[in-house]
C-alpha positions as CSV (number, residue, x, y, z in Angstrom):
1,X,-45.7,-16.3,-50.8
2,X,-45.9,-12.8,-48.9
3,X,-43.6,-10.3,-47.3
4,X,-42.8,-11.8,-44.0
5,X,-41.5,-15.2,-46.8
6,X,-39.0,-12.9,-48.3
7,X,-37.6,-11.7,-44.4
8,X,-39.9,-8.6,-43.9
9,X,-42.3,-8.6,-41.3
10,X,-44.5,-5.3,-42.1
11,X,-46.6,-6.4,-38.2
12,X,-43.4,-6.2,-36.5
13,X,-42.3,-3.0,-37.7
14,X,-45.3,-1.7,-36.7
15,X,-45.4,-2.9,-33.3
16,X,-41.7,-1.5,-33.3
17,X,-43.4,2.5,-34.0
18,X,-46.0,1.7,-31.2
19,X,-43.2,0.4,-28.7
20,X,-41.4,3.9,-29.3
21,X,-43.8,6.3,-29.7
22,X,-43.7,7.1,-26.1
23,X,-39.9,7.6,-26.6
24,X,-40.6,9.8,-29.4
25,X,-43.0,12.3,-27.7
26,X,-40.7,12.5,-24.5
27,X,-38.5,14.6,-27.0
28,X,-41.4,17.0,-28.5
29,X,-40.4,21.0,-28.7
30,X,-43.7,23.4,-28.8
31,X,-43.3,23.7,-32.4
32,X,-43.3,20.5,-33.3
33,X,-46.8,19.7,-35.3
34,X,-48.9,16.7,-35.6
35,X,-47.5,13.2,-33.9
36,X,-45.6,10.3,-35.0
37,X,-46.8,8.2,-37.9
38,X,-47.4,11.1,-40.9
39,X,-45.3,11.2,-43.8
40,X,-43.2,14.0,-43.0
41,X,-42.4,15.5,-39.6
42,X,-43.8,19.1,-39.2
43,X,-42.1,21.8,-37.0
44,X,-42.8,25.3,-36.9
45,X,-39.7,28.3,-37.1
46,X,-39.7,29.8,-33.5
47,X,-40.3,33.5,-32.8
48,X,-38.4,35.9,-31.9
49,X,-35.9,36.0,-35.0
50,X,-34.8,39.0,-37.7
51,X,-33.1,37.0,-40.0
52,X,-33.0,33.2,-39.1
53,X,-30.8,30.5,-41.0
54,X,-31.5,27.1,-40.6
55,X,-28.1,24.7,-40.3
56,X,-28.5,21.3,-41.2
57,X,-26.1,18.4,-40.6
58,X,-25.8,15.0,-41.3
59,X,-23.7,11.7,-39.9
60,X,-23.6,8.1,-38.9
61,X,-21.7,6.2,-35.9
62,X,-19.4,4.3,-37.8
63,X,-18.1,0.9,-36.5
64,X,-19.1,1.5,-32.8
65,X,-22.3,-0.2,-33.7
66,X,-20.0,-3.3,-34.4
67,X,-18.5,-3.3,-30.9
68,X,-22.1,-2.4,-29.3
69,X,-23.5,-5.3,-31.6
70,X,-20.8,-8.0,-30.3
71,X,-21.7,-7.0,-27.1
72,X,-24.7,-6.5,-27.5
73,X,-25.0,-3.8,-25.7
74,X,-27.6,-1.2,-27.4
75,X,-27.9,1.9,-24.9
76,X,-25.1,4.5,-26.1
77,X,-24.9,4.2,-29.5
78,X,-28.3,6.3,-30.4
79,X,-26.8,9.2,-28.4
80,X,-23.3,9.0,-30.4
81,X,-25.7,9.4,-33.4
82,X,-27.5,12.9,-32.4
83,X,-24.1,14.1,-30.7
84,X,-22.3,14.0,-34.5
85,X,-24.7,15.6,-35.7
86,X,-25.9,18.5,-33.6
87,X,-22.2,19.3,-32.2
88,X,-21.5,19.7,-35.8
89,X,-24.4,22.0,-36.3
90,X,-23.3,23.7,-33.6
91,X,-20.1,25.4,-34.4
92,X,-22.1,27.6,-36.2
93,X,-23.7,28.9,-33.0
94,X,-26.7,27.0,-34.2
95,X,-30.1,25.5,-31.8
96,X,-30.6,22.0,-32.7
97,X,-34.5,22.2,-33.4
98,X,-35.0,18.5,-35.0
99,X,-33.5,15.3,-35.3
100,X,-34.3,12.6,-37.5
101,X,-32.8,9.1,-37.9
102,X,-32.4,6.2,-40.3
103,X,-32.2,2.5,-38.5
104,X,-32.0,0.1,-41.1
105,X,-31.4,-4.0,-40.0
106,X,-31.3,-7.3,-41.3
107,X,-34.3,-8.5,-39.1
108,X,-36.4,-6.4,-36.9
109,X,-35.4,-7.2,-33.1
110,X,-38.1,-4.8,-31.3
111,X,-36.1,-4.9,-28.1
112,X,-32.6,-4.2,-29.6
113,X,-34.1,-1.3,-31.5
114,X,-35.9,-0.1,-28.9
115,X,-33.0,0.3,-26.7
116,X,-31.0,2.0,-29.8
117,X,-34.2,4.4,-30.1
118,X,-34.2,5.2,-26.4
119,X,-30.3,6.3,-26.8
120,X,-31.2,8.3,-29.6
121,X,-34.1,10.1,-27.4
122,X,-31.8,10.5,-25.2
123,X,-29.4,12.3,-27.2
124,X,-32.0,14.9,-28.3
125,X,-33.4,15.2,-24.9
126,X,-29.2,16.3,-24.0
127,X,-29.2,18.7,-27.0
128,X,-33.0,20.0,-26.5
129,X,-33.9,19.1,-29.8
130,X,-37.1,16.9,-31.3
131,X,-37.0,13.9,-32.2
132,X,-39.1,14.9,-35.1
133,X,-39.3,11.3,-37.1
134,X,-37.3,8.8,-38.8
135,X,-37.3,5.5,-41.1
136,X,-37.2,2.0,-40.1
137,X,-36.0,-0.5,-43.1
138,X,-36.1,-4.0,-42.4
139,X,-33.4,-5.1,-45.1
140,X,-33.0,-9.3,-45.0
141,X,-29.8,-10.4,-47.0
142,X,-28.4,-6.9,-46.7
143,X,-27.6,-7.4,-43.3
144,X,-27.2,-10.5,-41.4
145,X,-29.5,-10.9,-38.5
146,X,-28.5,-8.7,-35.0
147,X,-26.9,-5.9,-37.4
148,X,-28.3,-2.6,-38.3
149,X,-26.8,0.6,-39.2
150,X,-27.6,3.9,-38.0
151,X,-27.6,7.6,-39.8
152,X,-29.2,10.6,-38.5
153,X,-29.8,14.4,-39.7
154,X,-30.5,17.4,-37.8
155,X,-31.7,21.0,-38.5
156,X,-30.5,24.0,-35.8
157,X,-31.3,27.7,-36.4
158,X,-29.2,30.8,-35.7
159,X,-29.9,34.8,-36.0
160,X,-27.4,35.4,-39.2
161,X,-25.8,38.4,-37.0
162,X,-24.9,35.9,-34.8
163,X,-23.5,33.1,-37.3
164,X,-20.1,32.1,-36.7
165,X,-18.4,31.0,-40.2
166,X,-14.6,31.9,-39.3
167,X,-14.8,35.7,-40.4
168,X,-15.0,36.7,-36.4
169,X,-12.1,34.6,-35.5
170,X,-9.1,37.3,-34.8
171,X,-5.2,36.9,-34.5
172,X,-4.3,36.1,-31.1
173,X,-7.5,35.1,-30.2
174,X,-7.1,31.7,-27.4
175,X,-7.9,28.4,-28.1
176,X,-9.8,26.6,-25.4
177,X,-10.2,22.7,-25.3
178,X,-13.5,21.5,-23.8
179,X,-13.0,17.6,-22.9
180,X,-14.1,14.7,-24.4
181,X,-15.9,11.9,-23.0
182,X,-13.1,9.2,-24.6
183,X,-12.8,8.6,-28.3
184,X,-16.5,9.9,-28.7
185,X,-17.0,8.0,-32.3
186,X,-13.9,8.2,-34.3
187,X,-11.1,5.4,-34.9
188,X,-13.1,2.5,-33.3
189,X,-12.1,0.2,-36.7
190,X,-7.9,1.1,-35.4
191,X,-9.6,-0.1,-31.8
192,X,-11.6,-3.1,-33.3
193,X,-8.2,-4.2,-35.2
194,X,-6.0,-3.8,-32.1
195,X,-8.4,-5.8,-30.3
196,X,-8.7,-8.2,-32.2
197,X,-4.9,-8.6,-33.5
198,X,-3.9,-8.5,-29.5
199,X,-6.5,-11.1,-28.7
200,X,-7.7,-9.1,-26.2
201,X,-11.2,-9.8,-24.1
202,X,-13.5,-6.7,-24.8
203,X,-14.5,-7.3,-20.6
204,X,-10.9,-7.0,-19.6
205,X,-10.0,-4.2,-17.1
206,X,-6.5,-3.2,-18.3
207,X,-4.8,-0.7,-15.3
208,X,-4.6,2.2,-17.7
209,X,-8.5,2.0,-17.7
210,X,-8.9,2.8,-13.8
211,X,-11.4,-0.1,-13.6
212,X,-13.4,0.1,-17.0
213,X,-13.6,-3.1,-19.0
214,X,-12.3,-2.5,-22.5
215,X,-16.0,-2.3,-23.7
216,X,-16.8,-0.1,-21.1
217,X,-14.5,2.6,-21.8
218,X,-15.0,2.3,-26.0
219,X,-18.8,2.5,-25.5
220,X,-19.1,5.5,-23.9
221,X,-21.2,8.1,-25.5
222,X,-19.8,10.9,-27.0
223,X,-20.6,14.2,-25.3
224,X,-22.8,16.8,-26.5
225,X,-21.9,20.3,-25.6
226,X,-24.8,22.3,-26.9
227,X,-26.3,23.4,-23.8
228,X,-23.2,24.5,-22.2
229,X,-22.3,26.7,-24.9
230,X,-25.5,28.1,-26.0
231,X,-25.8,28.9,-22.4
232,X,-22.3,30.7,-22.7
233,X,-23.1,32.7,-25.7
234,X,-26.5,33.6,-24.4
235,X,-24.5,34.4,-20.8
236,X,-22.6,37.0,-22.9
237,X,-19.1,35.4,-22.7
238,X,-17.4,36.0,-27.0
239,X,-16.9,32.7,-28.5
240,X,-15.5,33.7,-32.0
241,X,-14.9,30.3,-33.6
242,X,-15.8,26.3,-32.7
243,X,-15.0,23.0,-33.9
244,X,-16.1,19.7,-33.8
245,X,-12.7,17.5,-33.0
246,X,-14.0,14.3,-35.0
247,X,-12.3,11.9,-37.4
248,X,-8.8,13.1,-38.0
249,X,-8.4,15.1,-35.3
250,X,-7.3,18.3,-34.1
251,X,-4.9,18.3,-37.4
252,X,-8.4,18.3,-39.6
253,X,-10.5,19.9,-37.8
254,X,-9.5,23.0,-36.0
255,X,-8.0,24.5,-39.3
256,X,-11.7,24.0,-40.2
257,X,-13.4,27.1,-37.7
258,X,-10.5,29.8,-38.8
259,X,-10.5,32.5,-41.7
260,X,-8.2,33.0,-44.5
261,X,-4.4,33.9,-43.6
262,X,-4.6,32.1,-40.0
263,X,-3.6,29.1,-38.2
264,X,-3.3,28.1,-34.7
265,X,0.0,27.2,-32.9
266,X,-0.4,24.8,-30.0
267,X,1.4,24.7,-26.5
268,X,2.1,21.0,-26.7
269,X,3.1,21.4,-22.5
270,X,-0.6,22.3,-22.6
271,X,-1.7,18.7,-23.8
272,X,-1.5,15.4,-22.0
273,X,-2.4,12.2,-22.8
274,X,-5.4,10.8,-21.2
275,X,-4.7,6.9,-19.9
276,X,-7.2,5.4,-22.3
277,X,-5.5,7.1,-25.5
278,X,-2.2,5.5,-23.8
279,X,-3.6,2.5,-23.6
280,X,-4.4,2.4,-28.0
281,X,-1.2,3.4,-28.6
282,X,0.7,0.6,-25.7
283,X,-1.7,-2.1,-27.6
284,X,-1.4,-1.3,-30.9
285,X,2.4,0.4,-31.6
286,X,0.2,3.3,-32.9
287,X,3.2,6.2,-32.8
288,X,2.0,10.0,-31.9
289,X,1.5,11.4,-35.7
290,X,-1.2,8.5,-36.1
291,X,-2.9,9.0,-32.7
292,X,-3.4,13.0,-33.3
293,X,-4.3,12.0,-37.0
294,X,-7.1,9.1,-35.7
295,X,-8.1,10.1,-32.4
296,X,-9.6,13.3,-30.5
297,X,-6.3,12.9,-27.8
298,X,-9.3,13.9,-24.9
299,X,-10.3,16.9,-26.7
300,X,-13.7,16.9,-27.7
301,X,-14.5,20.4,-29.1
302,X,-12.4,23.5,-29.1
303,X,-13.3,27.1,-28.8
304,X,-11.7,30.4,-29.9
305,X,-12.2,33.5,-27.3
306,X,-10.5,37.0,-27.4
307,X,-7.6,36.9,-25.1
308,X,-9.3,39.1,-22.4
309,X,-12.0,36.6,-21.5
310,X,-10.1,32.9,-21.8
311,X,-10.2,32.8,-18.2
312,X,-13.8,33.5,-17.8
313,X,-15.0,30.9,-20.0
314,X,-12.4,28.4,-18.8
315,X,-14.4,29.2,-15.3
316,X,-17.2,29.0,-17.1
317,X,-17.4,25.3,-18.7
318,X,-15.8,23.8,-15.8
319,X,-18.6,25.4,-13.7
320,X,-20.5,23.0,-15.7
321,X,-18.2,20.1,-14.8
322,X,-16.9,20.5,-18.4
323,X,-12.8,20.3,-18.2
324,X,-11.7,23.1,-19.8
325,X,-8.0,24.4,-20.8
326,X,-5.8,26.6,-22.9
327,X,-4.2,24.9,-25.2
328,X,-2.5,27.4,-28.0
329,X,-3.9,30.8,-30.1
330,X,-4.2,32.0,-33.6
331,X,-1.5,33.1,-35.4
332,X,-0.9,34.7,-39.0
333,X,-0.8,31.6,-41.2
334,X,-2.1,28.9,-44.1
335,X,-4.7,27.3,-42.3
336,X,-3.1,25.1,-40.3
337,X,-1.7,23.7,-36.9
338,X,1.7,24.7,-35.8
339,X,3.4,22.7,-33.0
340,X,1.2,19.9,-32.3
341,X,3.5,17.3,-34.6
342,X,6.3,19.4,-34.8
């Protein structure tokens, strides 16, 4: 008896590092050292900084890889897996440096992983980042065959004077929506269940959809807004606070970027409901509490600038064919939203 009896096949993952390495290297930053294959991934601080903190971050996809599994479609889902992670790294006004990821599957498919690898490349390539390494774990009984599971981890860097942790975020200062892509990564196990309780065809084209098969429009990849905003700080426009609108919505995670004593009261005329959010909550009976509570409602990150330059950072993103909007401001309170479920 060997390995390859018990389910592993030690050849085939091999074959699987040589069939990305290519992949791999398109996504090399100067300071990354050495190639693929070490035992650790080797990058070197760049220059340039006083006082440089490295941010790290860590997250997974969730049960999107089940829809892109049924479908078996492969392509997205590794750039939904550097997006969580470096837009969270991010609201500290963190680079992305380095990615790495962990792939782990019941049986090594080289092309299904490959495509899954290229999506992650991807990813980094959008958030000019390396794809520094990662871990392939060929797991038999622990997942059935055509499953794997994804994880990732990422390391940005940021001059501490320029750190945003919520202590720069003022009283009146405007918060600006930046759009998102669809539901980016969050809720897809409320999607999966209305789905599947509705008995509805994942290549269906419902009209709320404008064309998109249901598939279509749940597999999109979330968007990654590092370049864009780095590009605004470094242009000089004051961003005093960020979040990352993931799992539990703007309710969890905007109270997240402010400081002690404030909270945020939203313009709910500000806010509409994009048609593929209508169509979750037409599906499923999902009332408005649980659709602000599950979903990002089309708002993919938010920003908070000083009153006297919303407008110029509004121009800004959408000069970047990111949709931007006002959609409330921070007011004295206990860390919390005011308005939005009012």
């Amino acid at each position: 008896m060997d390995y390859r009896d018990a389910g592993v096949d030690v050849e085939a993952g091999r074959a699987f590092v040589d069939k990305i390495r290519n992949l791999v290297h398109s996504t090399f930053r100067k300071e990354v050292l050495g190639g693929l294959g070490g035992f650790g991934g080797c990058f070197q601080l760049p220059g340039g900084f006083k006082e440089p903190v490295l941010v790290s971050g860590t997250d997974g996809v969730g049960t999107k890889l089940k829809i892109a599994q049924v479908l078996n479609r492969h392509d997205t889902v590794g750039i939904d897996l550097v997006a969580m992670c470096v837009n969270d790294v991010l609201t500290s006004g963190a680079e992305p440096l380095f990615f790495l990821d962990y792939l782990a599957t019941g049986k090594l498919d080289k092309e299904q992983l490959t495509e899954v690898v290229a999506g992650i490349a991807a990813g980094c390539q959008q958030a000019g980042c390396a794809l520094l390494g990662g871990e392939t774990a060929e797991m038999p009984g622990f997942y059935q065959v055509g499953e794997y599971d994804l994880a990732g981890f990422c390391v940005g860097i940021v001059e501490k004077s320029q750190m945003l942790d919520g202590s720069q975020v003022q009283v009146g200062d405007v918060a600006i929506a930046l759009a998102s892509s669809g539901v980016h990564s969050n809720g897809l196990s409320l999607v999966r269940k209305i789905v599947s309780d509705g008995k509805f065809d994942w290549n269906e084209r419902p009209k709320l959809l404008g064309g998109e098969t249901i598939a279509e429009a749940f597999l999109k990849p979330t968007c990654i807004y590092v370049k864009p905003i780095l590009a605004a700080r470094q242009a000089g426009l004051e961003i005093n606070g960020m979040a990352h609108i993931t799992g539990g919505g703007l309710p969890e995670n905007l109270p997240r970027c402010l400081s002690t004593g404030q909270a945020i009261k939203i313009d709910r005329q500000s806010l509409t409901t994009p048609p593929l959010f209508q169509w979750i909550a037409e599906a499923g009976g999902v009332n408005n509490e649980a659709m602000y509570n599950t979903f990002n409602m089309g708002i993919g990150y938010v920003l908070l600038v000083p009153p006297n330059s919303a407008d110029q950072v509004i121009t800004f993103f959408q000069s970047q064919d990111i949709p931007a909007f006002a959609i409330g401001e921070v007011i004295t309170g206990d860390n919390s939203l005011v308005g939005l479920l009012d």
